[in-house]
C-alpha positions as CSV (number, residue, x, y, z in Angstrom):
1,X,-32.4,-55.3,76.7
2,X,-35.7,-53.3,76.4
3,X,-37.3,-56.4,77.9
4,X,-35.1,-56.3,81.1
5,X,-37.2,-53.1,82.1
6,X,-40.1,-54.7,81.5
7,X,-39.5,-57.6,83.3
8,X,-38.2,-55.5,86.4
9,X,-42.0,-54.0,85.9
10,X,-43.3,-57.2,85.6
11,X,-41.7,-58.6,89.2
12,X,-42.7,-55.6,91.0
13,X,-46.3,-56.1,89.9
14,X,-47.2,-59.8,89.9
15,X,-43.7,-60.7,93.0
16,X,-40.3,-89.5,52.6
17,X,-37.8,-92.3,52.1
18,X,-35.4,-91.5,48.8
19,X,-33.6,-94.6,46.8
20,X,-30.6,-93.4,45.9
21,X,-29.5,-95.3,42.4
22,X,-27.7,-93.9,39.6
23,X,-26.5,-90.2,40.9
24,X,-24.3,-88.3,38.8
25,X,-21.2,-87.1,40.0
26,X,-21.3,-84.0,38.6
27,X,-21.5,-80.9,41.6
28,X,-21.7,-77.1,40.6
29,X,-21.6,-74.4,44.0
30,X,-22.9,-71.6,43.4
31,X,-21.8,-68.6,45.3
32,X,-24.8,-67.3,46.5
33,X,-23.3,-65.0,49.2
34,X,-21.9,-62.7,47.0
35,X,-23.4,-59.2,46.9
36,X,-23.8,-59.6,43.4
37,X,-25.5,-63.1,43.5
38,X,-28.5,-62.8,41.4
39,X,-31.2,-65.9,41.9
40,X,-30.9,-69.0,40.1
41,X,-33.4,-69.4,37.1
42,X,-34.7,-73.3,36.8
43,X,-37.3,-74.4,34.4
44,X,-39.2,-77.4,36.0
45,X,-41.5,-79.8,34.2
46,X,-44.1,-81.7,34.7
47,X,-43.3,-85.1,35.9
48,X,-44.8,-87.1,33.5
49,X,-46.9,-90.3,34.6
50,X,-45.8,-93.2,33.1
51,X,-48.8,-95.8,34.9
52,X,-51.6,-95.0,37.2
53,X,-54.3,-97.0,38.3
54,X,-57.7,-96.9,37.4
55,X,-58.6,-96.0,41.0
56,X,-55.8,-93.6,41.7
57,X,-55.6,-89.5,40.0
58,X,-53.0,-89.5,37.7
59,X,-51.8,-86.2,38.4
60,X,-49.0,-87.0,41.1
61,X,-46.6,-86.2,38.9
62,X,-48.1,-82.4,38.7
63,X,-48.4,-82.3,42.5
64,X,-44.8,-83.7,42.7
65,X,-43.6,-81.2,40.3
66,X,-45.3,-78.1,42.1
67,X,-44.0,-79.3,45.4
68,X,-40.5,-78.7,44.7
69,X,-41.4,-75.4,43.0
70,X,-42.4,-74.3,46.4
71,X,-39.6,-75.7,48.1
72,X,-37.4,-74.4,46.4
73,X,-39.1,-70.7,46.0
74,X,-39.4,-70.7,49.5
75,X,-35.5,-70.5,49.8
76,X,-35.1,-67.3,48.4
77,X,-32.3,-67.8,46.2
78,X,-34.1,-69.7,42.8
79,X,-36.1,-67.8,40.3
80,X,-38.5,-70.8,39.1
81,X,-39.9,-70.1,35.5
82,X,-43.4,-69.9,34.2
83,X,-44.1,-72.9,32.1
84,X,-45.8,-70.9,29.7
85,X,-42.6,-69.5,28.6
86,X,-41.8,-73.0,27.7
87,X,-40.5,-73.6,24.2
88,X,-40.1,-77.3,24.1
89,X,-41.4,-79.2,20.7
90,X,-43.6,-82.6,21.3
91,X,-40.9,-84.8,20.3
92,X,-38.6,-84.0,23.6
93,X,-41.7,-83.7,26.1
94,X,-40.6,-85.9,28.7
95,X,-36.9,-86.5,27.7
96,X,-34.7,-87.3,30.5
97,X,-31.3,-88.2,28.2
98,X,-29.1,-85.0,27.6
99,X,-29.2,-86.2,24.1
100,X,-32.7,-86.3,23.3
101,X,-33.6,-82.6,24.7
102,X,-33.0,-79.2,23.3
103,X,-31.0,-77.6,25.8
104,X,-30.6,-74.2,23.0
105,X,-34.6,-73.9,23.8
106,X,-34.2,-74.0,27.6
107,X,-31.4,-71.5,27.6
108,X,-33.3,-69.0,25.2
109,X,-36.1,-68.7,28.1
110,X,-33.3,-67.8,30.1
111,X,-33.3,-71.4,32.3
112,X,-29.4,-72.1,33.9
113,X,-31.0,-75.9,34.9
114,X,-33.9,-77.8,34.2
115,X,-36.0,-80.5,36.0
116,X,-37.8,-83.1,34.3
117,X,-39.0,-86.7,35.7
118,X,-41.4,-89.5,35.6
119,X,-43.4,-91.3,37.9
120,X,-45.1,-94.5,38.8
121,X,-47.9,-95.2,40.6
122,X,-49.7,-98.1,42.2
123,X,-52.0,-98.5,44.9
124,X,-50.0,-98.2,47.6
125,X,-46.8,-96.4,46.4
126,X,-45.8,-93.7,44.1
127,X,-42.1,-94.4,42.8
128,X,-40.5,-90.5,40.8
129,X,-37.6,-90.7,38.8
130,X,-35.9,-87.5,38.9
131,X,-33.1,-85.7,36.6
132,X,-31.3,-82.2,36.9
133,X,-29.5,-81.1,34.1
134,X,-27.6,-78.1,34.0
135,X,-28.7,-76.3,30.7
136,X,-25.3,-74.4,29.8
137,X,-23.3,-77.4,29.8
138,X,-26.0,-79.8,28.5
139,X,-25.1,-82.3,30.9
140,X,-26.9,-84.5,33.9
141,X,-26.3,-83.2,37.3
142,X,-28.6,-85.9,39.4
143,X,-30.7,-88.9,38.0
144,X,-32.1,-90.2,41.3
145,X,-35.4,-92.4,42.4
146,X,-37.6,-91.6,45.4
147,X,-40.1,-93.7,46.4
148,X,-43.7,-92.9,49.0
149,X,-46.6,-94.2,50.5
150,X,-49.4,-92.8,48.9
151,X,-50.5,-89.6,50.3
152,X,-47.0,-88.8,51.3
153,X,-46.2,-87.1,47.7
154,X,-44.5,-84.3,49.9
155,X,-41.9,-86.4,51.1
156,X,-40.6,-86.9,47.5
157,X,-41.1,-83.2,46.6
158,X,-38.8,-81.9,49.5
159,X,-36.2,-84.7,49.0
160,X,-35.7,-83.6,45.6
161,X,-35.7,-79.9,46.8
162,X,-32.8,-80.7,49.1
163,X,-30.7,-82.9,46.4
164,X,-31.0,-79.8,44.2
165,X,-30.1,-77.4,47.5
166,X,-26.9,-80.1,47.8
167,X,-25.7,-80.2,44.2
168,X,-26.1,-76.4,43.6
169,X,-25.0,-74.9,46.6
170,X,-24.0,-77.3,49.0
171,X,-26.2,-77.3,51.1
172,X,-29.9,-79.2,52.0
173,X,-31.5,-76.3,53.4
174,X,-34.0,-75.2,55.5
175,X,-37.1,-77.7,54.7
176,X,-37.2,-79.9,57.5
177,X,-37.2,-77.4,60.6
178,X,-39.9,-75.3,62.4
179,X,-40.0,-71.9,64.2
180,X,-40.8,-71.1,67.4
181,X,-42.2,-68.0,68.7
182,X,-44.5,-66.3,71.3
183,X,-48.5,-65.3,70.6
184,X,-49.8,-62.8,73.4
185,X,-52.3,-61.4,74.4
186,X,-52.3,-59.0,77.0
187,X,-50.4,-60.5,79.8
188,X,-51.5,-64.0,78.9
189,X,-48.9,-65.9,76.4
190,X,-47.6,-69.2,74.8
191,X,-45.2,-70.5,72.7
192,X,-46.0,-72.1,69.1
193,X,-44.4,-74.0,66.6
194,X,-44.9,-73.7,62.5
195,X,-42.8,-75.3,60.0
196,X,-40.5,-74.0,57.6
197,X,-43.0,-73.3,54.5
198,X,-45.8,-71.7,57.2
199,X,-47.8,-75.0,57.5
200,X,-48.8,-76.7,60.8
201,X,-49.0,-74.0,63.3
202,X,-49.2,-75.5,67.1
203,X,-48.9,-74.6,70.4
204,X,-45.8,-76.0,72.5
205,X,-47.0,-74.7,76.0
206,X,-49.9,-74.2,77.9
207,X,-49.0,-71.8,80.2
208,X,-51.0,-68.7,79.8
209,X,-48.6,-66.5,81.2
210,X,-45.9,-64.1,80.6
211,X,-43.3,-66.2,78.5
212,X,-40.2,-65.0,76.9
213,X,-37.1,-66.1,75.4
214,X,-38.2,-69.7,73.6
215,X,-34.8,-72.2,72.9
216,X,-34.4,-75.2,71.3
217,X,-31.7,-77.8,72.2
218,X,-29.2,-78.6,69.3
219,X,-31.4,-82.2,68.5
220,X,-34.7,-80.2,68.5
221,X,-36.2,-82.7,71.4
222,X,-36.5,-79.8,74.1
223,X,-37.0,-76.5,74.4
224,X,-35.8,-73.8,77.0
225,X,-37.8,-70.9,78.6
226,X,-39.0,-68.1,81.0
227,X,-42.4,-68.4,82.6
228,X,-44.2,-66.6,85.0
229,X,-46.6,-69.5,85.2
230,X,-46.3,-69.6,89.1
231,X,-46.4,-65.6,89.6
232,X,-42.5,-65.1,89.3
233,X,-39.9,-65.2,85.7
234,X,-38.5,-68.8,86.2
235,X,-37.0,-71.0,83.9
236,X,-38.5,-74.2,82.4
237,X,-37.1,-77.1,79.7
238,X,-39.7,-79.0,78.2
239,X,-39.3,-82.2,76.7
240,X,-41.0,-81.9,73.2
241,X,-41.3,-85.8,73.2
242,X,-43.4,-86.5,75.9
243,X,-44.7,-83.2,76.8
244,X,-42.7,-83.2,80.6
245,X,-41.3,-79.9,82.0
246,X,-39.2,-79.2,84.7
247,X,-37.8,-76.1,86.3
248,X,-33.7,-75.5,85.5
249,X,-33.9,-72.0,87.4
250,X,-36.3,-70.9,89.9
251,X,-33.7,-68.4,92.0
252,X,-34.9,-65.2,93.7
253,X,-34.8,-62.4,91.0
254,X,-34.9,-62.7,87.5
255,X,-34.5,-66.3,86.0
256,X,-34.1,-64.9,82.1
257,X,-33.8,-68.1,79.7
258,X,-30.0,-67.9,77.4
259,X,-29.4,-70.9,75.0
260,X,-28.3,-74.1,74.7
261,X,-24.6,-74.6,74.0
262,X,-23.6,-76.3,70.6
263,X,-23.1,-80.1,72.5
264,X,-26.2,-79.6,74.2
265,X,-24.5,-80.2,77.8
266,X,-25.2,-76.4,79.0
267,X,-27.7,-73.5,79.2
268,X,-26.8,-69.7,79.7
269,X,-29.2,-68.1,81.4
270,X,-29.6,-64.4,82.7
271,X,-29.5,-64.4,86.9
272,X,-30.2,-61.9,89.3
273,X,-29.8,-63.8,92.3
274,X,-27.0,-62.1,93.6
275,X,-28.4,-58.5,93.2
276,X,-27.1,-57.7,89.8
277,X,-28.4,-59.0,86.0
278,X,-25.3,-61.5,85.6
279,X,-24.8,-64.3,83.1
280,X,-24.0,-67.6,84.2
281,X,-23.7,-71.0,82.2
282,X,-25.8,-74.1,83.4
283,X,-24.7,-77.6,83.4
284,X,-28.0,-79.2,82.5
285,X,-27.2,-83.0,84.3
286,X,-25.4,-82.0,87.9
287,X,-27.3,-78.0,87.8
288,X,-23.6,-76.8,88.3
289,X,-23.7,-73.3,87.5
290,X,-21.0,-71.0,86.3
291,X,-20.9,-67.5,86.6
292,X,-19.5,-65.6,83.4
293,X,-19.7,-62.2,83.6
294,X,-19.3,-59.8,87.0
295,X,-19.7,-56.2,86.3
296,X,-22.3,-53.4,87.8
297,X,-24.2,-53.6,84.8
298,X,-26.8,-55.4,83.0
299,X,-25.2,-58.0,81.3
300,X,-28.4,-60.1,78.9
301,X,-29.3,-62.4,75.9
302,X,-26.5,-64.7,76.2
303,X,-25.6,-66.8,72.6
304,X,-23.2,-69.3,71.6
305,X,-20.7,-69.0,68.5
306,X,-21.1,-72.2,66.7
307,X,-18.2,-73.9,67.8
308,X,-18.8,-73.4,71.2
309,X,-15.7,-71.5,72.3
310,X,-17.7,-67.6,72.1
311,X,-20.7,-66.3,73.5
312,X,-21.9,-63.0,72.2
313,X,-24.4,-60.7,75.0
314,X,-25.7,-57.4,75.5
315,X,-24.5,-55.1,78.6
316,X,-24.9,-51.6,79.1
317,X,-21.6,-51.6,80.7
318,X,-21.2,-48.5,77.9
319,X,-24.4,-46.4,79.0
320,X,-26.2,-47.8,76.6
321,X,-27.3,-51.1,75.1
322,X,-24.9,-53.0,73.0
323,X,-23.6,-56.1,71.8
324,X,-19.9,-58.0,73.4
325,X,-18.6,-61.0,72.5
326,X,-16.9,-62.9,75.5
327,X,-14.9,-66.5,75.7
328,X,-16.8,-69.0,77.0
329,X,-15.4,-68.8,80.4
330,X,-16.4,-65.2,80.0
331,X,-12.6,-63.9,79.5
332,X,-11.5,-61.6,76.6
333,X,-14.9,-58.9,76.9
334,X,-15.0,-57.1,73.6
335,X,-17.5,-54.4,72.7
336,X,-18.2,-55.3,68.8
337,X,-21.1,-52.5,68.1
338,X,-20.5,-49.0,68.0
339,X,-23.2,-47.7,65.9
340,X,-26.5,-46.2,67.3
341,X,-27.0,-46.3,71.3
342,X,-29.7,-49.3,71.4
343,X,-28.6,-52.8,70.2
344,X,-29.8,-56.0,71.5
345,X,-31.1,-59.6,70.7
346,X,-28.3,-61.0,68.9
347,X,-27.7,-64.3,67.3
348,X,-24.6,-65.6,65.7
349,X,-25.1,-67.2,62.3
350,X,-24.6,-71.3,62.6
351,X,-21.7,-70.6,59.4
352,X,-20.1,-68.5,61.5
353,X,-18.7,-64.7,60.7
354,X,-21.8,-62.6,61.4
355,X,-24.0,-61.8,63.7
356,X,-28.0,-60.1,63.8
357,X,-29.4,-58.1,65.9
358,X,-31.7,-55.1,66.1
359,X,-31.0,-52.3,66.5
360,X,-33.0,-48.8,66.9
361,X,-32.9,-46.4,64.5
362,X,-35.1,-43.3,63.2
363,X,-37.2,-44.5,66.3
364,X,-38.2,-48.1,64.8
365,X,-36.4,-51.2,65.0
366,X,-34.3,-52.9,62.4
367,X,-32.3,-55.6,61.7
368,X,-28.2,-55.4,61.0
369,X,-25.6,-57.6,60.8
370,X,-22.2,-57.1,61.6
371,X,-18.8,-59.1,61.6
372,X,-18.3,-61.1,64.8
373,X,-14.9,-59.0,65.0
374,X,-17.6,-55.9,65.4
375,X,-16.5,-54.8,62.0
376,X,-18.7,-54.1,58.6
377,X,-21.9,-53.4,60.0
378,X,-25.1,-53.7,57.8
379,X,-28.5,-52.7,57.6
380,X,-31.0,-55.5,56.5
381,X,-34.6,-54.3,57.3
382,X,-35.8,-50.4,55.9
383,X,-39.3,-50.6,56.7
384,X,-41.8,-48.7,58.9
385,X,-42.3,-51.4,61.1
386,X,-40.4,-52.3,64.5
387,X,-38.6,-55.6,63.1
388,X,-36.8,-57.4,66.4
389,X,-35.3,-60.4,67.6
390,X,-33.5,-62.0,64.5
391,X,-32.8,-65.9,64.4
392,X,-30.8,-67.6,61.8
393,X,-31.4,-70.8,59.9
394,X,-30.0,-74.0,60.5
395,X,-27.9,-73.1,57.0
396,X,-27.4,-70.0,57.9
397,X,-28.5,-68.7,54.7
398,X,-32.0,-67.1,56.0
399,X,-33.0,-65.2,58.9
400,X,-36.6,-65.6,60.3
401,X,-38.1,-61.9,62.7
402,X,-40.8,-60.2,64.1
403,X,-42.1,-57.3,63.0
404,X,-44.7,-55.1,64.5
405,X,-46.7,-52.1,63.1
406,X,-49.6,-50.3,64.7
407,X,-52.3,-53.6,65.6
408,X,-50.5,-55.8,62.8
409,X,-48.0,-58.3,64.4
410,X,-45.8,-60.8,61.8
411,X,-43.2,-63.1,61.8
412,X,-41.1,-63.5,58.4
413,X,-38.3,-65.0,57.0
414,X,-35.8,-63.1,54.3
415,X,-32.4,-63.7,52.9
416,X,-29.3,-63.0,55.3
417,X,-28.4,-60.0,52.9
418,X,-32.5,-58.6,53.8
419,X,-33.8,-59.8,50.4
420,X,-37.0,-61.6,49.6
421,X,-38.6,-61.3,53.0
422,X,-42.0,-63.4,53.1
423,X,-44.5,-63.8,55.7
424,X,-44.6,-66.8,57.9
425,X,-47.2,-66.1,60.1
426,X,-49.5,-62.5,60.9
427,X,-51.9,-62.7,63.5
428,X,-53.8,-59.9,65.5
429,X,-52.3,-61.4,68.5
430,X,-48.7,-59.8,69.7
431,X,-46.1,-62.2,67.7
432,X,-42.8,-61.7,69.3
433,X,-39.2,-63.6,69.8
434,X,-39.4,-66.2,67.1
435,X,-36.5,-69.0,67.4
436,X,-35.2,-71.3,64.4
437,X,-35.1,-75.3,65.4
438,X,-32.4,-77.1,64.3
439,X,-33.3,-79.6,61.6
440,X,-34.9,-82.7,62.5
441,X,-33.7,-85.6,61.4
């Protein structure tokens, strides 16, 4: 909502390929969205190397090992040991049959599961047997192979990391998507990319403009936006394939980009064509548009429930800023947040059940949650930053923001309960309106 004014301003001034062989069947979900969840302690070896070459390092299986400890720690939810803590004798180094290791020693350094494996290596591929073996209960949970091209050791390290994800709690995770957001500087901006563990940062646009309100499409192959890169706020979808662009709203007024809905097939968007902030839903193939909403306020920042049938906004229909849940012919208005008198930016998790947003308070901005019914609302940033535009995880699980304090501009990622936030990305640069990608196949 706050960006509303400053667009009006704005206007004015400028008019890995796993094998699968040999699973267990064994699955153990972990309810990790309780309050009272406490993160998951594993104890992962080494992988031991059972053949290298004489022209290959024989230390794959460390760099194998290491990879899924960052995978996994980058989830927020699994407390990996220190090896040093270790109490295994020489006789079960290496052990990958229940009955040949001493699960008593694993559980007295506190471990709930343990990961152990071997690899082979030649000199072209690198083949890792991996087991999972839940420590209480002595048993196997996952004996699996995995098999890379050289080089490519961190395919194998996040396939493991999502097998683990899918026999503990269900769920792959996050591993294989990136997040968008903006860099500015001054009045010159452009959207960037960077993947899920804060590697391979790169730019998606070349616009050098004022830019706002990055989307991605449901298959992660475009992505939605406002540009002022020919003077006025219009809206562009890029095709992250080939590069193209082309405009999907270039009305008089403010052209303010929404998202995609769930089947891809529309795009709400923000419109001031007929005089007032409205939202309206696109049809991306005819350009059919839809008007939702038809009030004498300022109705912005349009989102989708997940299955399609909701779309959550913020008006000021109230007198102030706040967040409304609408159907998705925009029928059935309800007002869902009564707390505080500035609320904007939501996003509805993927899972369903909540939805982020910031909201003012004490004069900074923080993120809350709250019910979708407007009920149970919860603070989940406390710092002395401004911390704005939440975006959930494909899993819904995490939830990625900016935060700003003084000069110092960041985007991180924390736990949908507000634990374990970790930075993503901190530049000098103004970081602002970071968007999760769906995961890429």
């Amino acid at each position: 909502m706050k960006n509303i004014f400053l667009i009006s301003a704005l206007i004015l001034f400028f008019c890995a390929l796993p094998v699968f062989n040999n699973r267990a069947d064994a699955k153990i979900y972990i309810e990790i969205d309780s309050p009272t969840f406490k993160s998951i302690p594993v104890a992962i070896c080494d992988f031991t190397n059972k053949a290298a070459t004489n022209t290959k390092p024989a230390d794959s299986g460390i760099t194998i090992s290491e990879g899924v400890k960052k995978d996994l720690m980058l989830t927020g939810i699994f407390n990996i040991l220190n090896k040093k803590s270790f109490l295994e004798d020489q006789a079960s180094i290496g052990a990958t049959t229940a009955d040949k290791i001493r699960f008593a020693d694993w559980a007295a350094i506190g471990a709930d599961y343990l990961l152990r494996g071997n690899i082979i290596q030649n000199d072209k591929e690198v083949v890792a047997e991996s087991y999972l073996f839940d420590v209480t209960r002595g048993e196997l949970i996952i004996a699996k192979k995995y098999r890379a091209e050289i080089g490519k050791l961190k395919e194998i390290s996040r396939a493991i990391a999502s097998d683990i994800m899918r026999a503990l709690v269900n769920d792959e995770g996050d591993f294989k998507t990136q997040i968008a957001f903006i860099s500015k500087k001054g009045l010159k901006a452009d959207i960037y990319a960077i993947n899920y563990d804060g590697s391979e940062l790169k730019a998606m646009t070349n616009h050098q403009s004022i830019i706002m309100s990055p989307r991605w499409s449901p298959d992660g192959h475009f992505l939605a936006f406002t540009s002022f890169k020919y003077g006025r706020p219009e809206i562009f979808i890029r095709n992250l394939k080939n590069g193209t662009e082309k405009k999907a709203a270039a009305f008089e007024g403010l052209n303010l980009c929404g998202a995609f809905s769930p089947d891809g097939k529309k795009l709400l968007m923000t419109l001031s064509k007929e005089g007032n902030e409205e939202i309206y839903a696109l049809d991306i193939d005819t350009l059919k548009l839809q008007r939702l909403t038809n009030n004498y306020s300022i109705d912005v920042s349009p989102g989708w429930s997940p299955d399609g049938k909701k779309i959550v906004f913020v008006s000021n229909r109230s007198g102030s800023p706040q967040i409304y849940t609408m159907d998705a012919d925009g029928g059935n208005v309800k007002r869902i947040t009564y707390e505080g008198n500035y609320n904007t930016s939501p996003s509805w998790s993927p899972r369903g059940g909540r939805i982020a947003y910031e909201g003012l308070t004490n004069d900074k901005y923080q993120i809350f949650s709250i019910d979708e019914e407007g009920s149970n609302p919860v603070q989940l940033t406390f710092d002395a930053a401004n911390n704005e535009s939440p975006s959930w995880s494909p899993s819904g699980r995490q939830i990625v923001y900016a935060s700003r304090k003084s000069s110092n501009s960041k985007i991180l990622i924390m736990n949908s309960n507000g634990s374990s936030p970790r930075v993503l990305n901190e530049n000098s640069y103004k970081l602002v309106m970071p968007v999760w990608s769906p995961r890429f196949k």
